[in-house]
C-alpha positions as CSV (number, residue, x, y, z in Angstrom):
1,X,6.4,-18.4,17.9
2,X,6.5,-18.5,14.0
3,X,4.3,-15.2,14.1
4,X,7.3,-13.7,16.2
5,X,9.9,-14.9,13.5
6,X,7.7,-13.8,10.5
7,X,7.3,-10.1,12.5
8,X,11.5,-10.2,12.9
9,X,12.0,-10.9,9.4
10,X,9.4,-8.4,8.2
11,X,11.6,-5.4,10.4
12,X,14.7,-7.0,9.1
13,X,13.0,-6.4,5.0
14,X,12.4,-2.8,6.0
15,X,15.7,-1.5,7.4
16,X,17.6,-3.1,4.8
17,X,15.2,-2.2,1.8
18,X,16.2,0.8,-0.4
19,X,13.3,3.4,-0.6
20,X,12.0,2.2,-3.5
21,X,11.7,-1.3,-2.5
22,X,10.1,0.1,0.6
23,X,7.6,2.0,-1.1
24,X,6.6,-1.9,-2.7
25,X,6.4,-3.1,0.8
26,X,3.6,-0.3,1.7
27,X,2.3,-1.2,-1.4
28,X,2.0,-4.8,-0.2
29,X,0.3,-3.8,3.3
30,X,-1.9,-1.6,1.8
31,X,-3.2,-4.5,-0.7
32,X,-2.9,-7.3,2.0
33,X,-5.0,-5.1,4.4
34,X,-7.4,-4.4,1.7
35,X,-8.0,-8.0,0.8
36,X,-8.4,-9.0,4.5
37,X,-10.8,-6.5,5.1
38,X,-13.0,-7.9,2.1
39,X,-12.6,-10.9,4.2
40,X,-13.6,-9.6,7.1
41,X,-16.7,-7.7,5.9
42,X,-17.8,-10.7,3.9
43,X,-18.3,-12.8,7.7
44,X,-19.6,-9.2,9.3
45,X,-16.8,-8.7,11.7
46,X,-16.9,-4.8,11.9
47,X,-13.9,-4.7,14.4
48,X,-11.6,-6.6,12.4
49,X,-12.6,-5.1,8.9
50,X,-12.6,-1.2,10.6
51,X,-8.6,-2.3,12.0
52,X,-7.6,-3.8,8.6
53,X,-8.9,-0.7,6.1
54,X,-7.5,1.8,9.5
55,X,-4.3,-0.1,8.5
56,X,-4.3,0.4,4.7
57,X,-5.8,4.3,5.2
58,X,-2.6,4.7,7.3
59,X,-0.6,3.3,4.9
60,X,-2.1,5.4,1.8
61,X,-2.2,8.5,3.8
62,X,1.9,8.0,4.7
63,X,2.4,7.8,0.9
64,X,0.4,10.6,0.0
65,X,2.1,12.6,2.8
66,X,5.4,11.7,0.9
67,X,4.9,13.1,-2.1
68,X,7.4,15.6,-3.1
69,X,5.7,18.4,-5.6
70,X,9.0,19.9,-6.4
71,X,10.7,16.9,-7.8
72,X,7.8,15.2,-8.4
73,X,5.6,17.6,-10.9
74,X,2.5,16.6,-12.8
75,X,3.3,12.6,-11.6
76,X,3.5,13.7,-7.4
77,X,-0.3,15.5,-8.5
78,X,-1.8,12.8,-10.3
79,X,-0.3,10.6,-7.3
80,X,-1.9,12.9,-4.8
81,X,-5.2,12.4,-6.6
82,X,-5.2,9.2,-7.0
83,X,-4.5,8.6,-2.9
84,X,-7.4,11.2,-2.1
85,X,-9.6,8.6,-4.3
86,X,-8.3,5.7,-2.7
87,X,-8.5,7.1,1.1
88,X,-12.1,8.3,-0.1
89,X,-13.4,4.9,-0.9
90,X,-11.9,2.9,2.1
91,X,-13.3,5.1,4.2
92,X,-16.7,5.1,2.1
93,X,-16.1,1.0,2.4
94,X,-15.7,1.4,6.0
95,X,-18.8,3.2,6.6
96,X,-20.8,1.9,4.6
97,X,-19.7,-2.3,5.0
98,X,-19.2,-2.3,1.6
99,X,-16.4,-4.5,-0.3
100,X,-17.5,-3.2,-3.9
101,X,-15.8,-0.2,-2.7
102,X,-12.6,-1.5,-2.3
103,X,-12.2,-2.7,-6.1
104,X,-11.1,0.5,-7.4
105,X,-8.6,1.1,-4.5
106,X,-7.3,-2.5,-4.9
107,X,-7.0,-2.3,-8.9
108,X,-5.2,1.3,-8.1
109,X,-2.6,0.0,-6.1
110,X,-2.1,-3.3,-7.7
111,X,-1.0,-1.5,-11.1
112,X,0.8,1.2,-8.8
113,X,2.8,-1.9,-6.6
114,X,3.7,-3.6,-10.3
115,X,4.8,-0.1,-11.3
116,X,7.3,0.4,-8.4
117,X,8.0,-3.4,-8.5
118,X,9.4,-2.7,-12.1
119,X,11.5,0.7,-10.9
120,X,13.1,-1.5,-8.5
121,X,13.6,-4.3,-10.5
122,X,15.8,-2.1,-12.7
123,X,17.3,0.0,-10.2
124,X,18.8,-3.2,-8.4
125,X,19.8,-4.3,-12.3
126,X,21.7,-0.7,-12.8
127,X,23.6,-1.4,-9.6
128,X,24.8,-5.0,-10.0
129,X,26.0,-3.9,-13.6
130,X,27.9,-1.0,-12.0
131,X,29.9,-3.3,-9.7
């Protein structure tokens, strides 16, 4: 029941999230999906741990198929590098039943997440002075 109210609110966060704040909130899978699948590798449930890093290479690939080179320059290049490292090592992780692996992907997006988490933060400061 409270799983079915949790999964509500979470659709209700998305359609009413602006795109940067959504682009936080695929930050936030992607990390939470990364830190269960440590979990999950750690008691040797290969099912679990191969859903939860197929869940965060979903998410990383989505953002790195975003990426807009004309608007974005040298930042959507470095971004599209950084993704290709990140999908590279979960998947590395995944084959391997590794969880060192996922450090550098989880300190990559965890300084990415703050970074957008910031952009927001000022975005939603720029509006509510404008009204």
């Amino acid at each position: 029941m409270i799983t079915q109210y949790a999964r509500q609110y979470e659709q209700t966060q998305v359609v009413t999230s602006s795109g940067v704040q959504l682009i936080v909130l695929l930050y936030d899978g992607a990390i939470q999906s990364i830190e269960m699948a440590r979990l999950e590798i750690q008691a040797n449930h290969v099912r679990e741990k191969a859903w939860y890093l197929g869940r965060a290479i979903a998410i990383v690939g989505e953002l790195n198929s975003v990426l807009d080179h004309e608007q974005g320059g040298d930042i959507s290049h470095s971004l599209r590098r950084l993704y290709d490292y990140i999908l590279m090592e979960l998947v590395e992780a995944n084959t391997r039943n590794n969880e060192q692996r996922l450090d550098g992907p989880l300190r990559c997006l965890t300084t990415l997440r703050e970074a957008w988490r910031e952009i927001a933060a000022q975005k939603q400061t720029r509006v509510a002075g404008s009204r």
